[in-house]
TORTITI-74499 format. One record per residue: residue number from 1; residue in one letter; chain; x, y, z of N, C-alpha, C, CB in turn. Coordinates in steps of 0.05 Angstrom, whole numbers, m for minus. Glycine has a CB too. Layout:
! residues N
<resi->NUM | resn->a | chain->A | n_east->X | n_north->Y | n_up->Z | ca_east->X | ca_north->Y | ca_up->Z | c_east->X | c_north->Y | c_up->Z | cb_east->X | cb_north->Y | cb_up->Z>
...
//
This chain:
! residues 114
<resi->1 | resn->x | chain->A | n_east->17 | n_north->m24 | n_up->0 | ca_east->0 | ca_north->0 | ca_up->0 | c_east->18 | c_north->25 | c_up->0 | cb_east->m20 | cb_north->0 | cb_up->25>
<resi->2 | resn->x | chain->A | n_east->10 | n_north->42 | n_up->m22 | ca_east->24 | ca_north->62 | ca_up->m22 | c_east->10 | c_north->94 | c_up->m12 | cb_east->33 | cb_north->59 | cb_up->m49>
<resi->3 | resn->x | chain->A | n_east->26 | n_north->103 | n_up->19 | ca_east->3 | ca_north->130 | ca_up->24 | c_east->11 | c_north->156 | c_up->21 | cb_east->m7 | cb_north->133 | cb_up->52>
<resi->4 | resn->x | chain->A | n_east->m8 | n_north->173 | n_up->15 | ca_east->m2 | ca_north->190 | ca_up->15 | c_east->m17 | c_north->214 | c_up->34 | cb_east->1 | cb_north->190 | cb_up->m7>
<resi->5 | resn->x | chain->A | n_east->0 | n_north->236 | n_up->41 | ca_east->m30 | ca_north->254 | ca_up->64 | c_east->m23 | c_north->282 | c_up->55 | cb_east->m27 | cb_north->253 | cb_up->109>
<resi->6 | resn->x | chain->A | n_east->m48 | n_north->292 | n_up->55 | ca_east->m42 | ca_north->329 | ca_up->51 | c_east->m57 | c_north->335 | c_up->77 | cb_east->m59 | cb_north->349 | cb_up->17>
<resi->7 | resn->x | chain->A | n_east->m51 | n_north->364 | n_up->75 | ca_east->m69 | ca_north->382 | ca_up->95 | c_east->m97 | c_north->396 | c_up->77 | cb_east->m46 | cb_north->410 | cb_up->108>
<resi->8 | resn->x | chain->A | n_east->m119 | n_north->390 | n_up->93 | ca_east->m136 | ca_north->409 | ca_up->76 | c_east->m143 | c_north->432 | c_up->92 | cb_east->m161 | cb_north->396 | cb_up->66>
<resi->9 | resn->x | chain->A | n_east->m138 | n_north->435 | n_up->107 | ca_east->m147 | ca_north->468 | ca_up->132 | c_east->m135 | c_north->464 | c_up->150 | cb_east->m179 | cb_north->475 | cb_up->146>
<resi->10 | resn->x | chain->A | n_east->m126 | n_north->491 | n_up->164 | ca_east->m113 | ca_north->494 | ca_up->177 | c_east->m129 | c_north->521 | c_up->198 | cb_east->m89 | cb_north->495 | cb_up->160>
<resi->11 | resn->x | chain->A | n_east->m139 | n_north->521 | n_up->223 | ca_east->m146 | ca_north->546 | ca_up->239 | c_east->m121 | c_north->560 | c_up->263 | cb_east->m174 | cb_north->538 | cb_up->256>
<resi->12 | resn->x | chain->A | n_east->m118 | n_north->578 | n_up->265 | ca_east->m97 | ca_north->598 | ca_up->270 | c_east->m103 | c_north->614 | c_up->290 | cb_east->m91 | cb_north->613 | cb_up->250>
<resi->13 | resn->x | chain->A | n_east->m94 | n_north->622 | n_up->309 | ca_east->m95 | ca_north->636 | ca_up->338 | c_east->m66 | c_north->643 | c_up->349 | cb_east->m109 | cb_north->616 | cb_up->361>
<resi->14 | resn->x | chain->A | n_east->m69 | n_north->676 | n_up->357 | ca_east->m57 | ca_north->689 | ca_up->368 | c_east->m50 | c_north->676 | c_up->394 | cb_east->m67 | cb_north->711 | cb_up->368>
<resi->15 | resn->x | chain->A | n_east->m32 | n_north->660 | n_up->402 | ca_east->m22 | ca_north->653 | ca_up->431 | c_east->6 | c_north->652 | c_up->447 | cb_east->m30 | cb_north->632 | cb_up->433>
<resi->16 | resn->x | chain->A | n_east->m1 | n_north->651 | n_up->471 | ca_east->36 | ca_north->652 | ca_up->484 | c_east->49 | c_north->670 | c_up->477 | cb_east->56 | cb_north->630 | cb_up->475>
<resi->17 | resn->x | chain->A | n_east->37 | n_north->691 | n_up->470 | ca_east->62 | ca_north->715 | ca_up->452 | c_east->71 | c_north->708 | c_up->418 | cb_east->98 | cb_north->714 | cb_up->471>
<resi->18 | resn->x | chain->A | n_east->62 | n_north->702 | n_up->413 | ca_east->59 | ca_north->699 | ca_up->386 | c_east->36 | c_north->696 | c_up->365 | cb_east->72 | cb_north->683 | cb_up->384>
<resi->19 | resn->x | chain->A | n_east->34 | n_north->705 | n_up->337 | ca_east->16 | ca_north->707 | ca_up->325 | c_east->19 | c_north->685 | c_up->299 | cb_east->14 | cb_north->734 | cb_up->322>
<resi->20 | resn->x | chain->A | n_east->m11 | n_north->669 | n_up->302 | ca_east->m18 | ca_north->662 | ca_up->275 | c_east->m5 | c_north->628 | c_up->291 | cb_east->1 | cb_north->685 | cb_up->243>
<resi->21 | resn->x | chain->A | n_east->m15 | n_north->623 | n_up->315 | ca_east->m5 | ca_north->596 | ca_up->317 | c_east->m26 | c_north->573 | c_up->309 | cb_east->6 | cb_north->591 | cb_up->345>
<resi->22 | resn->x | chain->A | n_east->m18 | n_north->545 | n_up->293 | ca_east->m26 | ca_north->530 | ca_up->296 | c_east->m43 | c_north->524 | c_up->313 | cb_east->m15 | cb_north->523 | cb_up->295>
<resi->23 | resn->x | chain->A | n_east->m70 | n_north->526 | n_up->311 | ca_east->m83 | ca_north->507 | ca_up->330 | c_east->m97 | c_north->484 | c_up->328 | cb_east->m97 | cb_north->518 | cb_up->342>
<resi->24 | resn->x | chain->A | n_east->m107 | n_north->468 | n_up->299 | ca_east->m126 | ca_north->467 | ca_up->296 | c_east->m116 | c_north->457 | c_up->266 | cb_east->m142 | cb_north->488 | cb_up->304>
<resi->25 | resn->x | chain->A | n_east->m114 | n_north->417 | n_up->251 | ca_east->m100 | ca_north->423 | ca_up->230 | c_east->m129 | c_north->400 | c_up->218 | cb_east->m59 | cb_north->415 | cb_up->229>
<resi->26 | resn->x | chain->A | n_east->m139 | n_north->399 | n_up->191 | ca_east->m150 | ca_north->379 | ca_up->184 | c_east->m137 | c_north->368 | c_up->154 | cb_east->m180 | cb_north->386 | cb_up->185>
<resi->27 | resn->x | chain->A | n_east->m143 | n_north->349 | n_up->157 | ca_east->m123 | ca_north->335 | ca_up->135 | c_east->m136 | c_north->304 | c_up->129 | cb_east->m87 | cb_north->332 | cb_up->148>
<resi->28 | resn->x | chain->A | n_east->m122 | n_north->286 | n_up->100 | ca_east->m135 | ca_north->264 | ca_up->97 | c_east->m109 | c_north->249 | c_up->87 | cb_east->m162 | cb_north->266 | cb_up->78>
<resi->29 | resn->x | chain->A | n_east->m115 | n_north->223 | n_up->93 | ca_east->m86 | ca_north->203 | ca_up->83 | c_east->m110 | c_north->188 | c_up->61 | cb_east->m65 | cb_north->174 | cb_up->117>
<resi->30 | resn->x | chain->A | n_east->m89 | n_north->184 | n_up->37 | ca_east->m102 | ca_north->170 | ca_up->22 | c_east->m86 | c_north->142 | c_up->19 | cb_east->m108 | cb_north->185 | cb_up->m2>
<resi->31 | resn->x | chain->A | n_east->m90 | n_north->121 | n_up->8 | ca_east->m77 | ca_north->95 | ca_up->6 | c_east->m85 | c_north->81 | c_up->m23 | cb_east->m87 | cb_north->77 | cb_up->32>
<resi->32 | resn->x | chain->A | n_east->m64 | n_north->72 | n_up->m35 | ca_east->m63 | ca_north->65 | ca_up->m63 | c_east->m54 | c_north->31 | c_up->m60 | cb_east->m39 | cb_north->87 | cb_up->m80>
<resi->33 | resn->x | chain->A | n_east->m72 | n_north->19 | n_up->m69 | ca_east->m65 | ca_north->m12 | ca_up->m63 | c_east->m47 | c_north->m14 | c_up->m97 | cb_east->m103 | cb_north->m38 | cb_up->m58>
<resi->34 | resn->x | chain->A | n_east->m34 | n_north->m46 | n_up->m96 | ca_east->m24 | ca_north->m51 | ca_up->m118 | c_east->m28 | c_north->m51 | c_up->m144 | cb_east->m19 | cb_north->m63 | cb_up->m117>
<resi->35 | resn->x | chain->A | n_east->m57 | n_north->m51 | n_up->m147 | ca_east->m75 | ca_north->m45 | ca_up->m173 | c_east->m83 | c_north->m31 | c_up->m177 | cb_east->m90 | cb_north->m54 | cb_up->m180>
<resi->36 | resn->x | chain->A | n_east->m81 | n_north->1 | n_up->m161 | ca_east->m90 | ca_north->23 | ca_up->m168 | c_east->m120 | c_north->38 | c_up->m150 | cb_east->m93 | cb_north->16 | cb_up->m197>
<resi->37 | resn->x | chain->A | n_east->m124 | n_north->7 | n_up->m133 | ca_east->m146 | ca_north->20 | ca_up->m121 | c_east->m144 | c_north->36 | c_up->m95 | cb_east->m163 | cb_north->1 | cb_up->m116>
<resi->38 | resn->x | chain->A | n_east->m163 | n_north->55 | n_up->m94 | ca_east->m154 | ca_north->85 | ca_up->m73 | c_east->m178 | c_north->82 | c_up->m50 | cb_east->m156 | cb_north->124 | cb_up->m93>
<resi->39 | resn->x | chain->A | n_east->m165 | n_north->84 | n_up->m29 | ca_east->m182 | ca_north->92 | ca_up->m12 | c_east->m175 | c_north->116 | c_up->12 | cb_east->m189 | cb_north->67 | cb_up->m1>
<resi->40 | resn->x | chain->A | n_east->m195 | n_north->132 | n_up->30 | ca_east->m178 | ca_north->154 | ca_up->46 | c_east->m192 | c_north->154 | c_up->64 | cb_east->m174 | cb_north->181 | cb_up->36>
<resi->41 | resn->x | chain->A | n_east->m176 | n_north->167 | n_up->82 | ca_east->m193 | ca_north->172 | ca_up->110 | c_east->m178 | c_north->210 | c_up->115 | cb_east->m179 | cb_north->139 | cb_up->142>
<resi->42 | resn->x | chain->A | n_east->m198 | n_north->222 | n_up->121 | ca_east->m193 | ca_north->242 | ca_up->136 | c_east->m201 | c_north->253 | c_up->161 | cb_east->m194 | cb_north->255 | cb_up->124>
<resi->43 | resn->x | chain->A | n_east->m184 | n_north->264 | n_up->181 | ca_east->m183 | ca_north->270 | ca_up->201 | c_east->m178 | c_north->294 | c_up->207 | cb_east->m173 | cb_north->258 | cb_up->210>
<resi->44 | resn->x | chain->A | n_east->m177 | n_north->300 | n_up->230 | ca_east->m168 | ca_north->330 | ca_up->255 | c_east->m147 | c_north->326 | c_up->268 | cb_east->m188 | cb_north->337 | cb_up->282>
<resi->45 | resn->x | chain->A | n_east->m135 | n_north->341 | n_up->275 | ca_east->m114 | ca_north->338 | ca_up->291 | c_east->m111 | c_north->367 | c_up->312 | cb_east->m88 | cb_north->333 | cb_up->270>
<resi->46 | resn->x | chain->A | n_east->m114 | n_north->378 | n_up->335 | ca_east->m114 | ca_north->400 | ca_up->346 | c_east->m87 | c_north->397 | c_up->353 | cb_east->m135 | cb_north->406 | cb_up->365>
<resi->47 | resn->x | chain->A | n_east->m79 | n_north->424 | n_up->361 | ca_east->m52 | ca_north->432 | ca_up->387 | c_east->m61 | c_north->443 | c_up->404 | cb_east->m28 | cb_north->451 | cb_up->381>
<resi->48 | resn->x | chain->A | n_east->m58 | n_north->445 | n_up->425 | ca_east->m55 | ca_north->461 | ca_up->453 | c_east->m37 | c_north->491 | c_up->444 | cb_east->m34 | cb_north->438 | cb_up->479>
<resi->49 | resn->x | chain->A | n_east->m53 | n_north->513 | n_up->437 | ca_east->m42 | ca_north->536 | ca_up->437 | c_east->m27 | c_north->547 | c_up->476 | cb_east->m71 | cb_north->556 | cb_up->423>
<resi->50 | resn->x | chain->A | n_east->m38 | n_north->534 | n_up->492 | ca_east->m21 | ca_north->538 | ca_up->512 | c_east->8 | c_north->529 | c_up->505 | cb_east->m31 | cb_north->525 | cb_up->534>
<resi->51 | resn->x | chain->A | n_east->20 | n_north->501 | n_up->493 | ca_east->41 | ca_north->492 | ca_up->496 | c_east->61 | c_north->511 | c_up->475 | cb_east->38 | cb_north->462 | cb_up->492>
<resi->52 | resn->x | chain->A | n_east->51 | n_north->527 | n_up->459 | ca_east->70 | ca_north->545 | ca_up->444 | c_east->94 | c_north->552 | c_up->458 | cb_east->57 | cb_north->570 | cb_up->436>
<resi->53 | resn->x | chain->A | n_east->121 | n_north->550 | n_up->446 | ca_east->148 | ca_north->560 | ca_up->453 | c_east->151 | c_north->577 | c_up->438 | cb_east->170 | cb_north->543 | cb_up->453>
<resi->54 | resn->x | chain->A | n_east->146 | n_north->607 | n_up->447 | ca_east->161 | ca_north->630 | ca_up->440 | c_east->186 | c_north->627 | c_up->423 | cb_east->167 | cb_north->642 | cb_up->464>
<resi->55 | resn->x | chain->A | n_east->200 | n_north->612 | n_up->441 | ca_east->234 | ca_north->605 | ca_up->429 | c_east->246 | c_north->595 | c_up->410 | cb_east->246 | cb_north->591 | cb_up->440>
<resi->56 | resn->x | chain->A | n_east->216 | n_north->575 | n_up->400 | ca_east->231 | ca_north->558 | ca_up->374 | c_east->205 | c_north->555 | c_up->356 | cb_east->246 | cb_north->523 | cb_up->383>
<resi->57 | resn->x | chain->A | n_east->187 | n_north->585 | n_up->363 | ca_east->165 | ca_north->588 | ca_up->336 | c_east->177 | c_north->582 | c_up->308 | cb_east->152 | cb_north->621 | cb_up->334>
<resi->58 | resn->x | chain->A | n_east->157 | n_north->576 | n_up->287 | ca_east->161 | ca_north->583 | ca_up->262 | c_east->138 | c_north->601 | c_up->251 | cb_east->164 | cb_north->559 | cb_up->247>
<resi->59 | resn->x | chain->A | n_east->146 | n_north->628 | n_up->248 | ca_east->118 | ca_north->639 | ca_up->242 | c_east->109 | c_north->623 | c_up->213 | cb_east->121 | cb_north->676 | cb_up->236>
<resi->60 | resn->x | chain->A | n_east->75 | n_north->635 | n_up->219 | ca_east->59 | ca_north->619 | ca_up->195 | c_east->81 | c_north->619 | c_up->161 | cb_east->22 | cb_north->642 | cb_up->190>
<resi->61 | resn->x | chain->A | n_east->81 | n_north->641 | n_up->157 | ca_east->93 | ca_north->644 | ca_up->129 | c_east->115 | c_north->621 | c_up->124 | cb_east->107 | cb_north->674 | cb_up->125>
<resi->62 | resn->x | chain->A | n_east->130 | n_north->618 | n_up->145 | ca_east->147 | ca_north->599 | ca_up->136 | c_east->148 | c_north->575 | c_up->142 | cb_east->166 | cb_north->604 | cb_up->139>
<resi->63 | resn->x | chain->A | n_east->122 | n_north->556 | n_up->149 | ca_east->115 | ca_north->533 | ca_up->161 | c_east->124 | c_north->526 | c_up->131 | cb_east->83 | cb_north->526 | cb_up->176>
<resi->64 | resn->x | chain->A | n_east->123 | n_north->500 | n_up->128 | ca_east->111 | ca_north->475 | ca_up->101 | c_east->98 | c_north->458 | c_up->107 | cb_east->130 | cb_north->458 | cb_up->87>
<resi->65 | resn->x | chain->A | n_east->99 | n_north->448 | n_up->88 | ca_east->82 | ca_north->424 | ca_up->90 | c_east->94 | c_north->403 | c_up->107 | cb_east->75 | cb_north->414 | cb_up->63>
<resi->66 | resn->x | chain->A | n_east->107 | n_north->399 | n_up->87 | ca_east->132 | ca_north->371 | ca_up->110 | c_east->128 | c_north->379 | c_up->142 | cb_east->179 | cb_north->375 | cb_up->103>
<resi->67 | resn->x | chain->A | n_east->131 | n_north->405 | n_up->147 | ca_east->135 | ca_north->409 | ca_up->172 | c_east->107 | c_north->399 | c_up->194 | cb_east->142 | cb_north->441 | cb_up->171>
<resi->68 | resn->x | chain->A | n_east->83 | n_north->419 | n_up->177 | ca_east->58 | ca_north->415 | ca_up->192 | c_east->50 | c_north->385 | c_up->187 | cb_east->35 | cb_north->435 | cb_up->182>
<resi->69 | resn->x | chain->A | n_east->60 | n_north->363 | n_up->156 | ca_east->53 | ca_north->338 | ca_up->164 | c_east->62 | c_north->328 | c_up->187 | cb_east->58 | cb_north->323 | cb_up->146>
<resi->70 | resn->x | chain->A | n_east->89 | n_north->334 | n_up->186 | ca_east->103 | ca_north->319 | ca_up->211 | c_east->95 | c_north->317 | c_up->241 | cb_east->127 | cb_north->329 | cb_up->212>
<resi->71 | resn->x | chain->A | n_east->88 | n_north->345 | n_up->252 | ca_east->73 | ca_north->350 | ca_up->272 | c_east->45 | c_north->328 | c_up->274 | cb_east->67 | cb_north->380 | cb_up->269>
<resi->72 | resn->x | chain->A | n_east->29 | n_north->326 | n_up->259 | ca_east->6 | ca_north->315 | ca_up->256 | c_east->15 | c_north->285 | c_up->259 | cb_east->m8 | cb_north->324 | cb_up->230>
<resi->73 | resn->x | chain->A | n_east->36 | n_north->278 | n_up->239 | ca_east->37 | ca_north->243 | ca_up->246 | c_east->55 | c_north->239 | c_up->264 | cb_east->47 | cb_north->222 | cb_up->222>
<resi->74 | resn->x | chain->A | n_east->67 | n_north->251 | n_up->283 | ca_east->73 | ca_north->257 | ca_up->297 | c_east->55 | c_north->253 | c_up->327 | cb_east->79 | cb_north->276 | cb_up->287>
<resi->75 | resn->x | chain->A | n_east->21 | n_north->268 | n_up->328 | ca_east->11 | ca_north->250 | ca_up->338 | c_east->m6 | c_north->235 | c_up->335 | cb_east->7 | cb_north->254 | cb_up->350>
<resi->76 | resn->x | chain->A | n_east->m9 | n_north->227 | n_up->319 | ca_east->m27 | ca_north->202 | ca_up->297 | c_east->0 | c_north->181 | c_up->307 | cb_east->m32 | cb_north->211 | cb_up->250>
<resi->77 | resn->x | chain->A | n_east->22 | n_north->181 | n_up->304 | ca_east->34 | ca_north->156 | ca_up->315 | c_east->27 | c_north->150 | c_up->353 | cb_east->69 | cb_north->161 | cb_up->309>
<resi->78 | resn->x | chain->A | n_east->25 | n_north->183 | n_up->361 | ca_east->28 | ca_north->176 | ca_up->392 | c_east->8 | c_north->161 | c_up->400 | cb_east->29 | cb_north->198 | cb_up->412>
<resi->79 | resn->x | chain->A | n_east->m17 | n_north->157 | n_up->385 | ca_east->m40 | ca_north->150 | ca_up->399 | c_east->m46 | c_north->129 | c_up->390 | cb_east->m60 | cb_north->166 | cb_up->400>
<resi->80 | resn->x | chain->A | n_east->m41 | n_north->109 | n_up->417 | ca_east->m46 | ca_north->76 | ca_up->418 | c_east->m64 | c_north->72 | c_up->387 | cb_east->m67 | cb_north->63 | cb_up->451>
<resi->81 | resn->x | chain->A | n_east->m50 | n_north->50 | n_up->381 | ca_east->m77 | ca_north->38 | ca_up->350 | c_east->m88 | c_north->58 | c_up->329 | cb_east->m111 | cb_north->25 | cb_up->363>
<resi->82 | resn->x | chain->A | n_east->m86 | n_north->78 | n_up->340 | ca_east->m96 | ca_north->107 | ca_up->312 | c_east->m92 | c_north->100 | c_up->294 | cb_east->m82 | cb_north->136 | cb_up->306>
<resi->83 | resn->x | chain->A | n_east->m71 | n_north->96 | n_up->288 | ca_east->m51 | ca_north->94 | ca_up->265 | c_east->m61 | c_north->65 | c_up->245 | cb_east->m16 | cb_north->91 | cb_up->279>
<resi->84 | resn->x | chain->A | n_east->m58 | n_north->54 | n_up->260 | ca_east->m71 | ca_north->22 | ca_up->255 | c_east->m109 | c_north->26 | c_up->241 | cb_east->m72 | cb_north->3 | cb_up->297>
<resi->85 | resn->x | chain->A | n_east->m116 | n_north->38 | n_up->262 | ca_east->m141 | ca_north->48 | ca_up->259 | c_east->m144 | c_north->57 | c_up->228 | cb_east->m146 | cb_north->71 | cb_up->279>
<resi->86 | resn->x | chain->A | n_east->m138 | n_north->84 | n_up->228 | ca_east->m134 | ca_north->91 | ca_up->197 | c_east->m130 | c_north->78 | c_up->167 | cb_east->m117 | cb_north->104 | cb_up->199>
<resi->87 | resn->x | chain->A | n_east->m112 | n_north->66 | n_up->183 | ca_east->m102 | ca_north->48 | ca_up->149 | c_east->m123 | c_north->29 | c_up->157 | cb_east->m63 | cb_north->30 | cb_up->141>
<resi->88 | resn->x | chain->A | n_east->m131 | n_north->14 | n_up->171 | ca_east->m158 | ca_north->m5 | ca_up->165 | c_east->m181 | c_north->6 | c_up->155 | cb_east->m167 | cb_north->m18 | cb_up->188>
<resi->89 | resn->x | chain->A | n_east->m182 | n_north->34 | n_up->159 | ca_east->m209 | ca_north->46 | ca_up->148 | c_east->m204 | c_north->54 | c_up->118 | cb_east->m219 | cb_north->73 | cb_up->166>
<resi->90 | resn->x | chain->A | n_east->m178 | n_north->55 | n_up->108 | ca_east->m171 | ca_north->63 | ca_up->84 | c_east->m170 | c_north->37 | c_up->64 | cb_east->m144 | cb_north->79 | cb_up->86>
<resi->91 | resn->x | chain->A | n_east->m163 | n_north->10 | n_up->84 | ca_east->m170 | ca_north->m17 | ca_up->64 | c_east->m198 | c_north->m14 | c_up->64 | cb_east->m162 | cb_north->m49 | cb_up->76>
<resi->92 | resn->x | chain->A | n_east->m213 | n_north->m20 | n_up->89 | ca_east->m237 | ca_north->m23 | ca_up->87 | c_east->m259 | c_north->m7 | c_up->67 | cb_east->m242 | cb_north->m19 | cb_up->109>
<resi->93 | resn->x | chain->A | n_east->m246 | n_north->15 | n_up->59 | ca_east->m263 | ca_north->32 | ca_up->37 | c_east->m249 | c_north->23 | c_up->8 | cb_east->m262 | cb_north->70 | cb_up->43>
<resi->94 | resn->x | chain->A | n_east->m224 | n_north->8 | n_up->4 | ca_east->m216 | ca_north->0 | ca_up->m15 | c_east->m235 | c_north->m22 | c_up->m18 | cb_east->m190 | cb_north->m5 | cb_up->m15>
<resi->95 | resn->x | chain->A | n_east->m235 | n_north->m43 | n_up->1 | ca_east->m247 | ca_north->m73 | ca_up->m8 | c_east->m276 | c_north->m61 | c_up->m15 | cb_east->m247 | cb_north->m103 | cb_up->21>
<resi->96 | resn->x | chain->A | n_east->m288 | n_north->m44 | n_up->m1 | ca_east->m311 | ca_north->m34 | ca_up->m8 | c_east->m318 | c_north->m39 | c_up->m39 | cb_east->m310 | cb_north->m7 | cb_up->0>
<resi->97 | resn->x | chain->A | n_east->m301 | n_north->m22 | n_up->m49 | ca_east->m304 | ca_north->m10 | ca_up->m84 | c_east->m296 | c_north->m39 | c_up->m97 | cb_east->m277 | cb_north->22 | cb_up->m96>
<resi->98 | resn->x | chain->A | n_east->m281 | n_north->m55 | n_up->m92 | ca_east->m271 | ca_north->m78 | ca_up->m102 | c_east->m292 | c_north->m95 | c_up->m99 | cb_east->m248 | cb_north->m87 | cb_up->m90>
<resi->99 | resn->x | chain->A | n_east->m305 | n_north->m103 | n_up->m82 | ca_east->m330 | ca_north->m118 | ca_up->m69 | c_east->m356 | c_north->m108 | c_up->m53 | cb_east->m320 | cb_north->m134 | cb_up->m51>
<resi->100 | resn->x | chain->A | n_east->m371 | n_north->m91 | n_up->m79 | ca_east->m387 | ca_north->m70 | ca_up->m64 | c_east->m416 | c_north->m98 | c_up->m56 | cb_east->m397 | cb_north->m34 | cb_up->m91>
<resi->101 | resn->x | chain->A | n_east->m426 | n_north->m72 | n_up->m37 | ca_east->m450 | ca_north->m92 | ca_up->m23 | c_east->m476 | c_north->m78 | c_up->m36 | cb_east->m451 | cb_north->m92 | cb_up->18>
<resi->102 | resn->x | chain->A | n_east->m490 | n_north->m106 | n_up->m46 | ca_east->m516 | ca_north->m90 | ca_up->m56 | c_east->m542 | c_north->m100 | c_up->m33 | cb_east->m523 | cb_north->m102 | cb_up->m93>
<resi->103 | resn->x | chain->A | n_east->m560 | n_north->m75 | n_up->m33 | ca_east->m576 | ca_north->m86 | ca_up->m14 | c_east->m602 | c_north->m80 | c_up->m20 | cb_east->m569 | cb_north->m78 | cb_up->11>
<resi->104 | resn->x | chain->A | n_east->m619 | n_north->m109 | n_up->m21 | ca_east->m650 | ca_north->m108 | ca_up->m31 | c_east->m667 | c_north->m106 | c_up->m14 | cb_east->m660 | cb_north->m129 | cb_up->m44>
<resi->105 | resn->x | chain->A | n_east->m690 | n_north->m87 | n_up->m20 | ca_east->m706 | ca_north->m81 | ca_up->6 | c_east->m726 | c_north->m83 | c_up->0 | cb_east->m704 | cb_north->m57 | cb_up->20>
<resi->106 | resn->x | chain->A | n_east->m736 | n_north->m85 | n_up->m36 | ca_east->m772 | ca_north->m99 | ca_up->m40 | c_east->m758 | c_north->m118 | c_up->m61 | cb_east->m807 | cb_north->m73 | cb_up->m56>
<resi->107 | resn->x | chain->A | n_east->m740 | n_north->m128 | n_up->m74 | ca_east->m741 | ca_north->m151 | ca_up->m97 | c_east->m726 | c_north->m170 | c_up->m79 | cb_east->m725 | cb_north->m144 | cb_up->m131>
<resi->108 | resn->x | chain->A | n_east->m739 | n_north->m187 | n_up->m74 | ca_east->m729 | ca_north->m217 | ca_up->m70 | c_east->m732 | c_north->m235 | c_up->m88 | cb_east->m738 | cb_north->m229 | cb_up->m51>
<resi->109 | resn->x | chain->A | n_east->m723 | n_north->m261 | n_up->m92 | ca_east->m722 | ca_north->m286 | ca_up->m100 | c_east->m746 | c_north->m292 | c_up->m95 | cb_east->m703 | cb_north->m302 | cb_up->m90>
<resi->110 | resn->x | chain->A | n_east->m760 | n_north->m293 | n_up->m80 | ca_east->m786 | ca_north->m306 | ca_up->m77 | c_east->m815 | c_north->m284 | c_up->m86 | cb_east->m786 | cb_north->m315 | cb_up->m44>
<resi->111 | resn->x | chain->A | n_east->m799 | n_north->m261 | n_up->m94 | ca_east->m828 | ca_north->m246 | ca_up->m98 | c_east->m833 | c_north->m243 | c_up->m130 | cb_east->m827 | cb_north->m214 | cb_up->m83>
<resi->112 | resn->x | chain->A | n_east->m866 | n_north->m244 | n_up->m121 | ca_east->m877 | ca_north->m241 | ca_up->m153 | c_east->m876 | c_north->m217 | c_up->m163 | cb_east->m904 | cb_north->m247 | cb_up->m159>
<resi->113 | resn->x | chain->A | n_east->m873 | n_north->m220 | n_up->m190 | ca_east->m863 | ca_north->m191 | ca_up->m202 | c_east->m896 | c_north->m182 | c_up->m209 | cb_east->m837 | cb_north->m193 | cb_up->m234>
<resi->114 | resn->x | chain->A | n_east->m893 | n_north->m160 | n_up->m219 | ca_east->m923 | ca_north->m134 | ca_up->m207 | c_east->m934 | c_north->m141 | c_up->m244 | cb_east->m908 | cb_north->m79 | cb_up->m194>
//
């Protein structure tokens, strides 16, 4: 499985003496099986605008991407099974499309047709 993740929004707050911090990141990992089939999951990820360090900010303008992914999987790894979690929801919507479920709610096998 091959993944990949962007950021899709990002919300921002003046804190700790500094402006324009991180608080608040949403984003989606997508997953590419060997034949091309895609599946994704997206999530949230907050920060604690209390824990801001003055000392070793990056103001907004010069964040990246790499940087704000990193933060994020960062704690997407810390939290027991998350991680695990995710990529099962990203097969699970693959096998989906591969083996979709159809579901009958007035044609059965046994009913007469009108």
């Amino acid at each position: 499985m091959n993944y990949t993740w962007e950021i899709t929004g990002i919300k921002k707050q003046d804190a700790s003496g500094v402006s324009d911090a991180i608080i608040q990141t949403y984003w989606k990992k997508t997953g590419t099986d060997a034949d091309g089939n895609i599946g994704s999951f997206s999530g949230a990820t907050p920060f604690d605008p209390s824990t801001v360090d003055p000392d070793n900010f990056v103001s907004y303008e010069n964040l990246t991407q790499e940087m704000v992914l990193g933060w994020i999987q960062s704690v997407v790894d810390s939290q027991p099974g998350y991680a695990q979690h995710i990529n099962e929801q990203i097969q699970k919507e693959i096998d989906s499309k591969i083996s979709p479920v159809t579901e009958e709610s007035t044609i059965f096998p046994w009913s007469t047709s009108a």
